[in-house]
C-alpha positions, 0 to 999 in steps of 0.5 A, spaced: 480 484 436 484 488 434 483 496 436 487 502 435 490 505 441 489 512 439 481 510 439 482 506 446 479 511 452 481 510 460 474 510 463 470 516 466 471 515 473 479 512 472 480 519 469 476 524 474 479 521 479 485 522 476 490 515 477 496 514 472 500 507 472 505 507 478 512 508 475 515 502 477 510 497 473 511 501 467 519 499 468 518 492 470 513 491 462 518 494 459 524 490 460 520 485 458 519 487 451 514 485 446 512 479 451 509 485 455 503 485 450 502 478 449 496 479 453 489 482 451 487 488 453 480 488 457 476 494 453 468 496 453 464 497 446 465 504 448 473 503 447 473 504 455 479 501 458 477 496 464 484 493 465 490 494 460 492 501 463 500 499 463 500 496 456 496 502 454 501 507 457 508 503 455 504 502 447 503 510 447 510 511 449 513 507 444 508 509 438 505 502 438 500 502 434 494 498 435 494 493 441 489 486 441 483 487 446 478 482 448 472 488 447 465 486 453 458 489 453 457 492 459 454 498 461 458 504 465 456 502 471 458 494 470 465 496 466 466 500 472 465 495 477 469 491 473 475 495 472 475 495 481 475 488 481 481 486 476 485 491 481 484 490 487 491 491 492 495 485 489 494 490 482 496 496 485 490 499 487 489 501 495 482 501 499 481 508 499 482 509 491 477 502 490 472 505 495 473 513 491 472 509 485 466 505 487 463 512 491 461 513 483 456 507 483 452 511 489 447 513 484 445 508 480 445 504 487 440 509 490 436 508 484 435 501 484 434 502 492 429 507 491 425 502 486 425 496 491 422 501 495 417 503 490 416 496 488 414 494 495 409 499 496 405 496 490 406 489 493 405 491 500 398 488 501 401 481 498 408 480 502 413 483 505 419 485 501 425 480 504 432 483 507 436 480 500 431 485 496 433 490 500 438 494 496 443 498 501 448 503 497 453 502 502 453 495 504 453 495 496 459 499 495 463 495 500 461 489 496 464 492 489 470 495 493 471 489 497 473 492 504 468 493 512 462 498 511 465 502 516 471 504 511 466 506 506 462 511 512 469 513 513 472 515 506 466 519 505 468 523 511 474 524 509 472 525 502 468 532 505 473 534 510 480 532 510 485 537 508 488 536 501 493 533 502 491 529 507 486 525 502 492 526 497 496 522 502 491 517 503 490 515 496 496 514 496 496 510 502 501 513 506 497 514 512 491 509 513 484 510 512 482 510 520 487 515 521 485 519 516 479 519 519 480 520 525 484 526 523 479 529 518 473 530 525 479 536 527 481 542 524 485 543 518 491 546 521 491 540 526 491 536 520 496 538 516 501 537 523 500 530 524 501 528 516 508 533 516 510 529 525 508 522 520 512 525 514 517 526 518 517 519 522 517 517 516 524 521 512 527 518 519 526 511 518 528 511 511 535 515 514 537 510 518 535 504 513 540 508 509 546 509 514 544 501 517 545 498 509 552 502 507 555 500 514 553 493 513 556 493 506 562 498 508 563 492 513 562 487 509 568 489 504 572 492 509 577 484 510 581 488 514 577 489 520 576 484 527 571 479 526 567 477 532 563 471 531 556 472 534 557 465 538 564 468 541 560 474 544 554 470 546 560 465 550 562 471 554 557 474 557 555 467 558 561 465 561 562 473 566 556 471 569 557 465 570 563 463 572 566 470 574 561 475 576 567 480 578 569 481 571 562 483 569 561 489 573 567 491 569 562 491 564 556 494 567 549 495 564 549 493 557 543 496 552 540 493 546 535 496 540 532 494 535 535 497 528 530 497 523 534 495 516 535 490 511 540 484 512 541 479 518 546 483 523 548 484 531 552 492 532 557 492 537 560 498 540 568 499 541 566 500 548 563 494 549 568 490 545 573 493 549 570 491 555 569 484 553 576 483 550 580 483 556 577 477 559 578 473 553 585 469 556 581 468 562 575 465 560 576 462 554 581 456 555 
């Protein structure tokens, strides 16, 4: 059916929580145009949205005015369980955000445990109640979440405990829940050290992919300079010290590291290089 976007609402729990739609979905729907709204949104009778949030967004945006809905009949409880399942990770939701979400279901799970527990004290002189009519709100919220019930035990944790920027920095699945976890049973000033030590890793790492990936293009436009084949360099030292081991003294220790960067490459230093060039008449026939 078709409904108005003014009256489509984002449900309860996905606005308490306060999540939005991350930047980049929302530019990859918009190039493709009206394509983007060929799907159905999937809404409650409620007008809840379950699943649609970028269309919804990107139809706001450009003043969109009504966007085709398949509509259910679920409860808040059953529309919320829903909305989890249809974004898992592939969809853009961590393990932290889903079990956060899946954290709201606790009371209607402990109703519903609390009135297997009633309904065993009345058949209690008739039969014993089994292990599958026993409802756990944890393992509950495990299932619904799709994650351990160690993590669901630990989110909670996390969620009394942490530092604000910490459970901020979870959610947005910068640090892992296990660490998080572990950080959250200290002080919060030692909190908010190891996230800044984990930020700051984390500004290096991106440096050095930056320095790698302009050096590898400035090399790759420079025609000029020397080009060293990998399988010529690899003959050298093969050849210093095999066939003329008292050239590769003159080379001394050679150390190698790993760049983490994007493309498939092999630095060599203009020490090195110089080292090895002298040699080239003498090993190479």
């Amino acid at each position: 059916m078709t409904r108005s976007v003014s009256e489509l609402r984002p449900h309860p729990s996905y606005a308490h929580h306060k999540l939005s739609v991350q930047p980049f979905k929302l530019g990859a729907l918009d190039k493709q145009g009206d394509l983007g709204f060929s799907h159905p949104l999937i809404i409650t009778r409620d007008k809840f949205i379950i699943d649609g949030y970028a269309r919804w967004e990107l139809a706001k945006r450009r003043g969109r005015p009504t966007l085709n809905c398949i509509e259910y009949n679920f409860t808040a409880e059953e529309a919320l369980e829903d909305l989890i399942r249809r974004h898992r990770r592939s969809r853009g939701l961590c393990d932290f955000i889903r079990i956060e979400l899946a954290l709201d279901l606790e009371p209607h799970f402990r109703e519903a445990a609390m009135m297997n527990r009633q309904l065993g004290g009345r058949l209690k002189g008739l039969s014993k109640l089994t292990a599958a009519e026993k409802v756990d709100s944890r393992m509950e919220i495990a299932r619904v979440a799709q994650v351990s019930v160690g993590n669901v035990h630990k989110v909670k944790y996390i969620l009394s405990h942490a530092c604000s920027p910490l459970k901020e920095a979870a959610r947005a699945n910068e640090v892992s829940i296990h660490l998080a976890d572990k950080w959250s049973h200290e002080p919060e000033s030692r909190q908010r050290e190891h996230l800044r030590i984990v930020q700051i890793e984390r500004g290096l790492r991106r440096t050095a992919r930056r320095v790698v990936a302009a050096e590898l293009a400035r090399v790759a436009s420079t025609s000029t300079e020397q080009v060293v084949r990998l399988s010529d360099v690899v003959a050298l030292v093969n050849r210093l010290t095999t066939v003329a081991p008292d050239h590769s003294k003159e080379c001394g220790s050679i150390e190698v590291q790993l760049v983490d960067g994007p493309g498939r490459a092999v630095f060599i230093t203009g020490e090195l290089l110089h080292a090895l060039n002298p040699q080239k008449e003498l090993l190479i026939p």
